[in-house]
mmCIF file as Biopython writes it, N, C-alpha, C and O atoms, coordinates in Angstrom:
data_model
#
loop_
_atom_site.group_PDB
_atom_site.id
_atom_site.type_symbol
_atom_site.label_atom_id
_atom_site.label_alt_id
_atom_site.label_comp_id
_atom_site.label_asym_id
_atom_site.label_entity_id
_atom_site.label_seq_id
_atom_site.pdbx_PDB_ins_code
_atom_site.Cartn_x
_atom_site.Cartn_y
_atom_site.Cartn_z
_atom_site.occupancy
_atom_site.B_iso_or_equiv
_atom_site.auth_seq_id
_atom_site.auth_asym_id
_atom_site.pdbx_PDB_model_num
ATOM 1   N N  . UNK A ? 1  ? 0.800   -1.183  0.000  1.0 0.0 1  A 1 
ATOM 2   C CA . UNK A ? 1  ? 0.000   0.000   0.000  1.0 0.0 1  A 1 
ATOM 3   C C  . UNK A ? 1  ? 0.856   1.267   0.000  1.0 0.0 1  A 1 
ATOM 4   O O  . UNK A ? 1  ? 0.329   2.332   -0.322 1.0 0.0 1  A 1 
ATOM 5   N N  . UNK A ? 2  ? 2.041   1.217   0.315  1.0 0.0 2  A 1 
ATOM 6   C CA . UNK A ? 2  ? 3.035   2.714   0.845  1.0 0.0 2  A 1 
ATOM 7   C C  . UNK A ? 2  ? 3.322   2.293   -1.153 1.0 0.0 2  A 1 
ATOM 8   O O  . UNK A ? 2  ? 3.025   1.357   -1.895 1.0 0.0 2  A 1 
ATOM 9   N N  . UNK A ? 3  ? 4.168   3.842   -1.321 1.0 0.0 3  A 1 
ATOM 10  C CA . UNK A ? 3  ? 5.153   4.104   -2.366 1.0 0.0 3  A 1 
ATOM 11  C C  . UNK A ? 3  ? 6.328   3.155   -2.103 1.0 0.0 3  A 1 
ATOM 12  O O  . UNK A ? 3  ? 6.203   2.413   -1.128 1.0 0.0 3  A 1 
ATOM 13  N N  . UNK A ? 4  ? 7.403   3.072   -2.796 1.0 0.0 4  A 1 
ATOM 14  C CA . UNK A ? 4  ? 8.395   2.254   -2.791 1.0 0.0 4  A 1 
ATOM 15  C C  . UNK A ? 4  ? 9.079   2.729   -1.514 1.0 0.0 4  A 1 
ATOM 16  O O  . UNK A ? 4  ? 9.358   2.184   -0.446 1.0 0.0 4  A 1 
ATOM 17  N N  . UNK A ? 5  ? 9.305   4.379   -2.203 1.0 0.0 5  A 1 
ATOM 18  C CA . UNK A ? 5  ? 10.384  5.022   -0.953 1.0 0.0 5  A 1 
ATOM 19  C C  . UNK A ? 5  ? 9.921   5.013   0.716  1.0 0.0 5  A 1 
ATOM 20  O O  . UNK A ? 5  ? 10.755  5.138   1.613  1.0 0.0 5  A 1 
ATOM 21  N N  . UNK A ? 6  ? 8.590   4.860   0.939  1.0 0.0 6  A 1 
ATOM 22  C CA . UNK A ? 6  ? 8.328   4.674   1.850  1.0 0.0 6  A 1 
ATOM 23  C C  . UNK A ? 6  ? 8.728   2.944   2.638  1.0 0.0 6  A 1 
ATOM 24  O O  . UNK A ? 6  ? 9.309   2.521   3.638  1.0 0.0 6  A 1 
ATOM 25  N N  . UNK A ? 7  ? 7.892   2.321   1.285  1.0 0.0 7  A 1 
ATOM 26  C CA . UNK A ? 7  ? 7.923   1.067   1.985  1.0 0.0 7  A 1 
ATOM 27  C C  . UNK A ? 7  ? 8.960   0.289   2.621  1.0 0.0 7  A 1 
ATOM 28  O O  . UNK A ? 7  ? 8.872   -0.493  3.568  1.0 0.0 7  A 1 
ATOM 29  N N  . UNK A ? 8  ? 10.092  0.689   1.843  1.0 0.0 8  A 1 
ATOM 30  C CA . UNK A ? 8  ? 11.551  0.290   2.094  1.0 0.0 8  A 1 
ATOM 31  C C  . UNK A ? 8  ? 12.007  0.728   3.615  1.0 0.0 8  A 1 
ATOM 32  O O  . UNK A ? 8  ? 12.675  0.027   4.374  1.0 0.0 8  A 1 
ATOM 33  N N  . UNK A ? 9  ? 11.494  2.055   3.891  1.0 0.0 9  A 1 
ATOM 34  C CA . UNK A ? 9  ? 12.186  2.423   5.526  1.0 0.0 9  A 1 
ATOM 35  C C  . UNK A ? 9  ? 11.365  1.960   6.318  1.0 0.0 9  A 1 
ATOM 36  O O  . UNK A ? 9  ? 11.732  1.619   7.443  1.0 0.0 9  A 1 
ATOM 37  N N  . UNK A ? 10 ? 10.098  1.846   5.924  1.0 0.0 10 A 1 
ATOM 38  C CA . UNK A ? 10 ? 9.192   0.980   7.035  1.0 0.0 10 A 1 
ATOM 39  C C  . UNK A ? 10 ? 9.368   -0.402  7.326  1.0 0.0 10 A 1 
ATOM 40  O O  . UNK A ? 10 ? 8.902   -0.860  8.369  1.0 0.0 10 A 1 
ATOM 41  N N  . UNK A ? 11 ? 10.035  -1.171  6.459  1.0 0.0 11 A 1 
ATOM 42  C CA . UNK A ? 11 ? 10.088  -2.726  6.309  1.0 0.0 11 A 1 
ATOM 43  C C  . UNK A ? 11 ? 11.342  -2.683  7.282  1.0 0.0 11 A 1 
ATOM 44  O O  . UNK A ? 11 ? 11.341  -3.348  8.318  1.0 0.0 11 A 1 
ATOM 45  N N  . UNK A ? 12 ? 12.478  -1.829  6.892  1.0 0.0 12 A 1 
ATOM 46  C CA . UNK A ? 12 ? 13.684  -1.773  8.259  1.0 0.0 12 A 1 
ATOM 47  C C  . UNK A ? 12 ? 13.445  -1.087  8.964  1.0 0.0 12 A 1 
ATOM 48  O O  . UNK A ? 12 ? 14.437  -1.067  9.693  1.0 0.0 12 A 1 
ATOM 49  N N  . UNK A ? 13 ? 12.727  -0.388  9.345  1.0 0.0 13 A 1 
ATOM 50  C CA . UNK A ? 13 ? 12.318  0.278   10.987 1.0 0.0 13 A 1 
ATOM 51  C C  . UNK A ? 13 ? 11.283  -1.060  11.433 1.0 0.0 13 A 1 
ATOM 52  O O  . UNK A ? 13 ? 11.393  -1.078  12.658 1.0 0.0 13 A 1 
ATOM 53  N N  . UNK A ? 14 ? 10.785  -1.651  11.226 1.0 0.0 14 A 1 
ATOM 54  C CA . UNK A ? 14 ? 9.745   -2.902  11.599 1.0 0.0 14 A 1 
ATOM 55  C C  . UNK A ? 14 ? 10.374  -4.182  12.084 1.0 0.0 14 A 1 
ATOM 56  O O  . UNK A ? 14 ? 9.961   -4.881  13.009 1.0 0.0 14 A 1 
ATOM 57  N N  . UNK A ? 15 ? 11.674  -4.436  11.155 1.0 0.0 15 A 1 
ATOM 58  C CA . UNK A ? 15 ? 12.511  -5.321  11.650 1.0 0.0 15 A 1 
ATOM 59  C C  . UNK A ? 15 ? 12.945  -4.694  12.894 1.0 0.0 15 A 1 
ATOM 60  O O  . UNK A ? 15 ? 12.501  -5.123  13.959 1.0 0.0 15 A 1 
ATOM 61  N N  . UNK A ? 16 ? 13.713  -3.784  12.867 1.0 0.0 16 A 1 
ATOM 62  C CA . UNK A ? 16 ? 14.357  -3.189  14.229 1.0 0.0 16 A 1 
ATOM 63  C C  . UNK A ? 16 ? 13.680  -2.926  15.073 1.0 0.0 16 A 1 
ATOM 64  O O  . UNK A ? 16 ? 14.236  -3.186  16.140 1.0 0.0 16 A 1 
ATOM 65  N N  . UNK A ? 17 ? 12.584  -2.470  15.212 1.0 0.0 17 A 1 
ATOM 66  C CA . UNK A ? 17 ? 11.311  -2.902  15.811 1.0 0.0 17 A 1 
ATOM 67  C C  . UNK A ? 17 ? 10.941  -3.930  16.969 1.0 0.0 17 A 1 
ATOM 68  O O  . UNK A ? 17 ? 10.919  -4.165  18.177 1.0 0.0 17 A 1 
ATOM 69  N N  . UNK A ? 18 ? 10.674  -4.347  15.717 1.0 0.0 18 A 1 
ATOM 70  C CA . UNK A ? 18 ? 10.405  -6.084  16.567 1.0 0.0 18 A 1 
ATOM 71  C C  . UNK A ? 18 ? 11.744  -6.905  16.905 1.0 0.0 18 A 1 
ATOM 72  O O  . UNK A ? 18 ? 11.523  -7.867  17.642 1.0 0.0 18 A 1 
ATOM 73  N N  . UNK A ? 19 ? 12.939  -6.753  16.568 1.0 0.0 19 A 1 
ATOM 74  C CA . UNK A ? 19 ? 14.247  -7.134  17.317 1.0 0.0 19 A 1 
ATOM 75  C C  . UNK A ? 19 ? 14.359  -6.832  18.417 1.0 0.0 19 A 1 
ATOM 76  O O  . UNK A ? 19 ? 15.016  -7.583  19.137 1.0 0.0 19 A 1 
ATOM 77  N N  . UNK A ? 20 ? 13.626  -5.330  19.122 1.0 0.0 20 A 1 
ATOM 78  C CA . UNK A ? 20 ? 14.471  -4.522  20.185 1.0 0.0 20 A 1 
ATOM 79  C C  . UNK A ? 20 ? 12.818  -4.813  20.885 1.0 0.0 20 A 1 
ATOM 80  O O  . UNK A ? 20 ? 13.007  -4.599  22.083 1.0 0.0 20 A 1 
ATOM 81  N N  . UNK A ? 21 ? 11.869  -5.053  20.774 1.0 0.0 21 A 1 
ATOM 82  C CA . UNK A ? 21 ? 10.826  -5.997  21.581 1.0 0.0 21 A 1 
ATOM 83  C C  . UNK A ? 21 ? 11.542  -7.616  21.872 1.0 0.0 21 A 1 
ATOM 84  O O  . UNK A ? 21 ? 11.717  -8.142  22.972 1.0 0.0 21 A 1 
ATOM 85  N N  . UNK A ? 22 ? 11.865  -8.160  20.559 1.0 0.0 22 A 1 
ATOM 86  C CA . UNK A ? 22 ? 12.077  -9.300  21.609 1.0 0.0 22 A 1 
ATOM 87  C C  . UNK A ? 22 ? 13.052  -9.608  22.378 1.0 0.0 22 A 1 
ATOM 88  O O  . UNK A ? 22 ? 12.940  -10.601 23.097 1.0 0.0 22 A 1 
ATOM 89  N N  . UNK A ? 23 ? 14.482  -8.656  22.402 1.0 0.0 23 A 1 
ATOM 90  C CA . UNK A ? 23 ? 15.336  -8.125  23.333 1.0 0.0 23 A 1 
ATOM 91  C C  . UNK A ? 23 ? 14.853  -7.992  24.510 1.0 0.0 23 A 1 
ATOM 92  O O  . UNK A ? 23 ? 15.378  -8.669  25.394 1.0 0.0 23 A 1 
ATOM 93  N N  . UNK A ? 24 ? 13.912  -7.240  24.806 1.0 0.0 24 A 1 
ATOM 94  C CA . UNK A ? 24 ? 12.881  -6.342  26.110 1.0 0.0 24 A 1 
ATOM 95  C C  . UNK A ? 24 ? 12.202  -7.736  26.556 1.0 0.0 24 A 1 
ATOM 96  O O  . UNK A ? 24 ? 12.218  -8.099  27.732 1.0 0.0 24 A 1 
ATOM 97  N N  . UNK A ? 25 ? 11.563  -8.539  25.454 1.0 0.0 25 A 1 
ATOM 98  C CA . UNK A ? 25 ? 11.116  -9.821  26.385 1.0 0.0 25 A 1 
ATOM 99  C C  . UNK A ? 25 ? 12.211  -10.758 26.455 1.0 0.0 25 A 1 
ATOM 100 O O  . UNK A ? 25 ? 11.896  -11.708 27.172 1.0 0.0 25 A 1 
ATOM 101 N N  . UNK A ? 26 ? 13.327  -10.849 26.005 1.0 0.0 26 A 1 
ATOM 102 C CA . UNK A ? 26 ? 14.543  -12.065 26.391 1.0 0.0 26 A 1 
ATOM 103 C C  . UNK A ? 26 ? 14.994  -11.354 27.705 1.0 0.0 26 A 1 
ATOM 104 O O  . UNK A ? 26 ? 15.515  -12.183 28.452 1.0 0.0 26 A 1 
ATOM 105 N N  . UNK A ? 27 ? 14.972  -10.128 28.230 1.0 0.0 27 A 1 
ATOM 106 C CA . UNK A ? 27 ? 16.096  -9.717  29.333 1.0 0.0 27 A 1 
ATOM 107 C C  . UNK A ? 27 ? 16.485  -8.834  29.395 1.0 0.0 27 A 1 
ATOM 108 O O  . UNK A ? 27 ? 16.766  -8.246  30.439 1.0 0.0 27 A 1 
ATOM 109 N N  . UNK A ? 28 ? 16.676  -8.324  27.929 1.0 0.0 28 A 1 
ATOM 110 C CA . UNK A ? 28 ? 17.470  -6.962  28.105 1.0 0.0 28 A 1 
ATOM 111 C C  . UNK A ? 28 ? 17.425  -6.320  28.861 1.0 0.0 28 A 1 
ATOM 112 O O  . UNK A ? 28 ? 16.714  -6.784  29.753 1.0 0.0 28 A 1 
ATOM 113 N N  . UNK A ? 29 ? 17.937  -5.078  29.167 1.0 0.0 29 A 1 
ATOM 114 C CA . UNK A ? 29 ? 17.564  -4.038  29.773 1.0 0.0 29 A 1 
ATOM 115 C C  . UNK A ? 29 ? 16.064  -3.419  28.899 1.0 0.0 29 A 1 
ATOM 116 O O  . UNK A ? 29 ? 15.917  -2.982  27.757 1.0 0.0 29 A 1 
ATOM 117 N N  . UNK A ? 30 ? 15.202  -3.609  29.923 1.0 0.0 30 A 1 
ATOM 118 C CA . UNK A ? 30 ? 13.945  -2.862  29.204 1.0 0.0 30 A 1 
ATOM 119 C C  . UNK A ? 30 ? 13.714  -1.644  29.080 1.0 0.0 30 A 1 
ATOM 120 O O  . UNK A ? 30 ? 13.043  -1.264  28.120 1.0 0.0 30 A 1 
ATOM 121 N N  . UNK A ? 31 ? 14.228  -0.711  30.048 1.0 0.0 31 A 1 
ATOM 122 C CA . UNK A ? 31 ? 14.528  0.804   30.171 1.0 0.0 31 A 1 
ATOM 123 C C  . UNK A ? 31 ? 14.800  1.185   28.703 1.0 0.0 31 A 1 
ATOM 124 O O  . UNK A ? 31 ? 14.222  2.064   28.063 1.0 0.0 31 A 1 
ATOM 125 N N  . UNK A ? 32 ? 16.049  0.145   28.170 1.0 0.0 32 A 1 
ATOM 126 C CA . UNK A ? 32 ? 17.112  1.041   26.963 1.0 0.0 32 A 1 
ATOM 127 C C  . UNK A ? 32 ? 16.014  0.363   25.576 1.0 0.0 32 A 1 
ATOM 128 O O  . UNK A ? 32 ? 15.693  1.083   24.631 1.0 0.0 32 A 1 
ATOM 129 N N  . UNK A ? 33 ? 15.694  -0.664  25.661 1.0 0.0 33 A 1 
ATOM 130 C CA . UNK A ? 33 ? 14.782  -1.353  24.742 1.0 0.0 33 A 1 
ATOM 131 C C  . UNK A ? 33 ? 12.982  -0.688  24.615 1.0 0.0 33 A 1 
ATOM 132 O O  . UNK A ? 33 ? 12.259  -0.939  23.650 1.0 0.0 33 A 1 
ATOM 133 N N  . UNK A ? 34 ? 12.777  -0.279  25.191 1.0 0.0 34 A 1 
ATOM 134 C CA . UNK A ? 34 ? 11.514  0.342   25.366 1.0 0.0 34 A 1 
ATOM 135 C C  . UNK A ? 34 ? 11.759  1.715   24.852 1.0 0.0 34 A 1 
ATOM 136 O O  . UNK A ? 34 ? 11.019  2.106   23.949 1.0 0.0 34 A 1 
ATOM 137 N N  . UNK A ? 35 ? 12.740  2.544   25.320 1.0 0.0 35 A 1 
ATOM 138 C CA . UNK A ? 35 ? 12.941  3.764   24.635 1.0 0.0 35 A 1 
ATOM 139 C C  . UNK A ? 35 ? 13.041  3.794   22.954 1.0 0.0 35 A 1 
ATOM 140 O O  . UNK A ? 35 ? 12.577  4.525   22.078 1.0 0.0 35 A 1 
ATOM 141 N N  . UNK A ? 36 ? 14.107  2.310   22.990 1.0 0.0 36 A 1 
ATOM 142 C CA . UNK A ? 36 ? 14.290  2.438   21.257 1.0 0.0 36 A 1 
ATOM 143 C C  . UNK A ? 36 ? 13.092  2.101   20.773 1.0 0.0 36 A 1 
ATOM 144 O O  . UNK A ? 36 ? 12.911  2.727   19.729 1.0 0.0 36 A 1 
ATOM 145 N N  . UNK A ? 37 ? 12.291  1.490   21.002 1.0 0.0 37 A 1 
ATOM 146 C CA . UNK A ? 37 ? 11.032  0.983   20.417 1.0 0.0 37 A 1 
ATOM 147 C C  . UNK A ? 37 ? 10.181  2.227   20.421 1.0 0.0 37 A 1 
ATOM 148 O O  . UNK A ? 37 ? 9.497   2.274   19.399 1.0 0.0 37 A 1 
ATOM 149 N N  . UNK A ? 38 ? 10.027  3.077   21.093 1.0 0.0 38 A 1 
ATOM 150 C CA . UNK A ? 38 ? 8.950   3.946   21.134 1.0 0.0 38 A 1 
ATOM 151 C C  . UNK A ? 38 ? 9.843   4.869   20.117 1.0 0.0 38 A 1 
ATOM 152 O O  . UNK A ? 38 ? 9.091   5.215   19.206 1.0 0.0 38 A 1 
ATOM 153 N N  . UNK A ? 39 ? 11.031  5.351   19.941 1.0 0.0 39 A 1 
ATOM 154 C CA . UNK A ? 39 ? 11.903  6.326   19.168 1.0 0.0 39 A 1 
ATOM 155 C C  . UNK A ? 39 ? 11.458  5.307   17.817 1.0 0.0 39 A 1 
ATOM 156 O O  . UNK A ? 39 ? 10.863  6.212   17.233 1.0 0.0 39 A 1 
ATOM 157 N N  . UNK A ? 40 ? 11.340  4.450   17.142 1.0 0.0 40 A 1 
ATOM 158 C CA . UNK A ? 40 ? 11.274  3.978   16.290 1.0 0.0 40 A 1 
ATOM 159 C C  . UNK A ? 40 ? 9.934   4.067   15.697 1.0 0.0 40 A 1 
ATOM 160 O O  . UNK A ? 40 ? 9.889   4.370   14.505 1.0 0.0 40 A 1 
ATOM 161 N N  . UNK A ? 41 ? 8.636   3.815   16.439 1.0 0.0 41 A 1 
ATOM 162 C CA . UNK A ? 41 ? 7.055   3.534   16.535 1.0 0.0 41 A 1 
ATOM 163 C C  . UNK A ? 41 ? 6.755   5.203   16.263 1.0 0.0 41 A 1 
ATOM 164 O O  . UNK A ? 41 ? 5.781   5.601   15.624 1.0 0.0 41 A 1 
ATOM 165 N N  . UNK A ? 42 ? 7.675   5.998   16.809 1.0 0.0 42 A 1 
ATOM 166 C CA . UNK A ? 42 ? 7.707   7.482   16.439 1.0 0.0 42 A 1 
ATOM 167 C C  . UNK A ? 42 ? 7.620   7.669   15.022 1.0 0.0 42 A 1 
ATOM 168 O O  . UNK A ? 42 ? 6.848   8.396   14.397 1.0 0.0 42 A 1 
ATOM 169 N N  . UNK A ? 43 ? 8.649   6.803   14.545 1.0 0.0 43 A 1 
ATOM 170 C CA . UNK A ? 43 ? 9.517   7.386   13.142 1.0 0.0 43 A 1 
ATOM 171 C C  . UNK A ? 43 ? 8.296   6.616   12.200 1.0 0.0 43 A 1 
ATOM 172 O O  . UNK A ? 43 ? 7.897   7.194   11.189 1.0 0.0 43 A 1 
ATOM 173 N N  . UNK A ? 44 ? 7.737   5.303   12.583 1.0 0.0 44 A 1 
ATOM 174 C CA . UNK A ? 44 ? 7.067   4.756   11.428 1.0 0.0 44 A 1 
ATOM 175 C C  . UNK A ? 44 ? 6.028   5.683   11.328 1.0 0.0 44 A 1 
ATOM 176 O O  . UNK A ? 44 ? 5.984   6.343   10.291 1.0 0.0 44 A 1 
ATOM 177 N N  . UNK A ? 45 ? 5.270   5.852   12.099 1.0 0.0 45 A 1 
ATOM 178 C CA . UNK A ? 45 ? 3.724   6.942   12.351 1.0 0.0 45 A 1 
ATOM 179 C C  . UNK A ? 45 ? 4.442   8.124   11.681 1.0 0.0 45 A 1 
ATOM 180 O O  . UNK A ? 45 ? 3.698   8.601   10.824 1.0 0.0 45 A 1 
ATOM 181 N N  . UNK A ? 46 ? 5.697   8.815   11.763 1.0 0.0 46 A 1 
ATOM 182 C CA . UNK A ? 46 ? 5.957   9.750   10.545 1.0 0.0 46 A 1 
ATOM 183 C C  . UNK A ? 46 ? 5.817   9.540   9.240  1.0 0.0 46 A 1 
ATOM 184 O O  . UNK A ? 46 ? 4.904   10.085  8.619  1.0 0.0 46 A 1 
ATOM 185 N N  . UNK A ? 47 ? 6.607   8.813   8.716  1.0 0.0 47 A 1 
ATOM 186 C CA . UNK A ? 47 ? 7.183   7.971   7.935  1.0 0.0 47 A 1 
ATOM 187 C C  . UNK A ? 47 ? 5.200   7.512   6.801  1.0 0.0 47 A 1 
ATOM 188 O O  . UNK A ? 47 ? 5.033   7.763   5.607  1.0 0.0 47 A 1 
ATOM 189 N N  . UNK A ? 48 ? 4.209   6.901   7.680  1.0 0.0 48 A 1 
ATOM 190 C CA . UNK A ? 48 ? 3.113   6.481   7.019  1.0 0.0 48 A 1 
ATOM 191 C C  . UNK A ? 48 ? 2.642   7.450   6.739  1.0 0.0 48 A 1 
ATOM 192 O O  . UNK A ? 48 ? 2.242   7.669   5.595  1.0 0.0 48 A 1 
ATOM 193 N N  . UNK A ? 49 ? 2.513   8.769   8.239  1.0 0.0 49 A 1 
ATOM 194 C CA . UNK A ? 49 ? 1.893   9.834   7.550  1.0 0.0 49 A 1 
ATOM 195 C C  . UNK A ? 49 ? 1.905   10.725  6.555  1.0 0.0 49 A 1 
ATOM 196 O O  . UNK A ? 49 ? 0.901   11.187  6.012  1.0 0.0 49 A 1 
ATOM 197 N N  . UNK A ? 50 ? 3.140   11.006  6.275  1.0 0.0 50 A 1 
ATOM 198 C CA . UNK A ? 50 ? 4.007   11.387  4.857  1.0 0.0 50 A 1 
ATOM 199 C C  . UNK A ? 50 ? 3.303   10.947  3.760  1.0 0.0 50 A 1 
ATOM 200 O O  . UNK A ? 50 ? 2.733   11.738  3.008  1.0 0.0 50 A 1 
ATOM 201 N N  . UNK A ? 51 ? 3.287   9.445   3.560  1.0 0.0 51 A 1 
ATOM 202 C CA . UNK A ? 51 ? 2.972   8.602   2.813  1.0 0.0 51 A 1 
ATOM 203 C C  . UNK A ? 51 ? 1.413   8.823   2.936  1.0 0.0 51 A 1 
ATOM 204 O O  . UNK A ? 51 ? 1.096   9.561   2.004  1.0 0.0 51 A 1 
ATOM 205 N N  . UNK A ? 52 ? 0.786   8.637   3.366  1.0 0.0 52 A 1 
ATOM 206 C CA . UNK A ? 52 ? -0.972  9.125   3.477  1.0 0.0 52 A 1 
ATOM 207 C C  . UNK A ? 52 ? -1.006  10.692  2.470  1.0 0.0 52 A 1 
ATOM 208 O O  . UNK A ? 52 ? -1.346  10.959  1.318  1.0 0.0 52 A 1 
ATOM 209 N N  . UNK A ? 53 ? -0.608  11.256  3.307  1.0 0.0 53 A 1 
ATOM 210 C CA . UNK A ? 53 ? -0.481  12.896  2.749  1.0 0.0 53 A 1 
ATOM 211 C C  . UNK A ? 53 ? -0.086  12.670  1.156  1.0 0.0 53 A 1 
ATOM 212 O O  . UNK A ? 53 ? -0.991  12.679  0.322  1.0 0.0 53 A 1 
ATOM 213 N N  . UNK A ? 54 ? 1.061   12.502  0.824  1.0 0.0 54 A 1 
ATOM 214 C CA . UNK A ? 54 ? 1.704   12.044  -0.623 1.0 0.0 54 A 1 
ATOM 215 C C  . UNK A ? 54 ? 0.685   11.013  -1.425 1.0 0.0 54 A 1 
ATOM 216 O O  . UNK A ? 54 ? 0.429   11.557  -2.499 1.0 0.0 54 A 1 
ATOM 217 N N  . UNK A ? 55 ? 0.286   10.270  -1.370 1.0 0.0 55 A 1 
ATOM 218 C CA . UNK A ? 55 ? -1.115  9.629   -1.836 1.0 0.0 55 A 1 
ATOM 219 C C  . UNK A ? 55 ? -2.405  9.122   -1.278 1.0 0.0 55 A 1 
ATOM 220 O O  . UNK A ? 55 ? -2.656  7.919   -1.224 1.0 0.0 55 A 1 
ATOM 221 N N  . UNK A ? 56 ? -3.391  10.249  -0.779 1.0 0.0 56 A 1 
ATOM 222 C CA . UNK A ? 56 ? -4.239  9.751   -0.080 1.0 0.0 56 A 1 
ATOM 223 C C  . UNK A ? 56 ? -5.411  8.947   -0.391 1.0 0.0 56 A 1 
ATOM 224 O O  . UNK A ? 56 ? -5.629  9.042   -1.599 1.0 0.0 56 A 1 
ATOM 225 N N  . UNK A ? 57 ? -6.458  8.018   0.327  1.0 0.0 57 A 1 
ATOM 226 C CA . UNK A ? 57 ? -7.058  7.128   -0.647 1.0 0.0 57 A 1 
ATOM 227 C C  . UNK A ? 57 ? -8.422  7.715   -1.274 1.0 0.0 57 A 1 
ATOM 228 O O  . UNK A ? 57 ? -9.530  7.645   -0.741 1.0 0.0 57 A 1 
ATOM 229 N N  . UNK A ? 58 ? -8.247  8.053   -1.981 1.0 0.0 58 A 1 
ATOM 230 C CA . UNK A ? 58 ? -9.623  8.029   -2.936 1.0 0.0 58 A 1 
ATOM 231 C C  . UNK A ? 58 ? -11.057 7.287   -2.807 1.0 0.0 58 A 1 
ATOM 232 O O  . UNK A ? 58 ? -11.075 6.143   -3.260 1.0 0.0 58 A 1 
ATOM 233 N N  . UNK A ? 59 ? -12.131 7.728   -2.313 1.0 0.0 59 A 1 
ATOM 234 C CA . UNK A ? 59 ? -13.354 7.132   -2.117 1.0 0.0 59 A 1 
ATOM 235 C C  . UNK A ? 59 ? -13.909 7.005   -3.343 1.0 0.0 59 A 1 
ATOM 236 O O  . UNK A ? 59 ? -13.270 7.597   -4.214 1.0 0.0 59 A 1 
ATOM 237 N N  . UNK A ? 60 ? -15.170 6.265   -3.824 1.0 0.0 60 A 1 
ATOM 238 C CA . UNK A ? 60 ? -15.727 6.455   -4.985 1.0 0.0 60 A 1 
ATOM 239 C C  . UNK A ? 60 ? -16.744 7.222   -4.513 1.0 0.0 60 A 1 
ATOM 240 O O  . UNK A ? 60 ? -17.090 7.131   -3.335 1.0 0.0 60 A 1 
ATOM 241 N N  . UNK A ? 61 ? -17.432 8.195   -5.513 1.0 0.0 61 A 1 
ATOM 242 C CA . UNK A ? 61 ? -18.437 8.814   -5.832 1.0 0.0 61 A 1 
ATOM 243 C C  . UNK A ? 61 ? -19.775 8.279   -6.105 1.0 0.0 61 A 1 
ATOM 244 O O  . UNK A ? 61 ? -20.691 9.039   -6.418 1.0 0.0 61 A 1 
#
């Protein structure tokens, strides 16, 4: 559904993502893992909204 240029930074912010969650549930430090996750969950919600704005969806008439 995203443009290319979008889809590409969302697919590696999603991996890194979900790496630094299952870090937070193996042990990690959750403090440092929870921050990156929310700094990241930041960037995608930019990142889509851009992408919304740049092609938004069209209803039919």
């Amino acid at each position: 559904m995203l443009d290319k240029q979008y889809a590409i930074k969302v697919k590696h912010l999603l991996r890194e993502y979900v790496d630094i969650r299952l870090k937070a549930a193996s042990g990690s430090t959750l403090d440092t893992a929870m921050a990156g996750s929310v700094e990241i969950h930041d960037h995608l919600w930019a990142l889509v909204s851009a992408a919304a704005k740049d092609r938004p969806i069209q209803t039919p008439h």
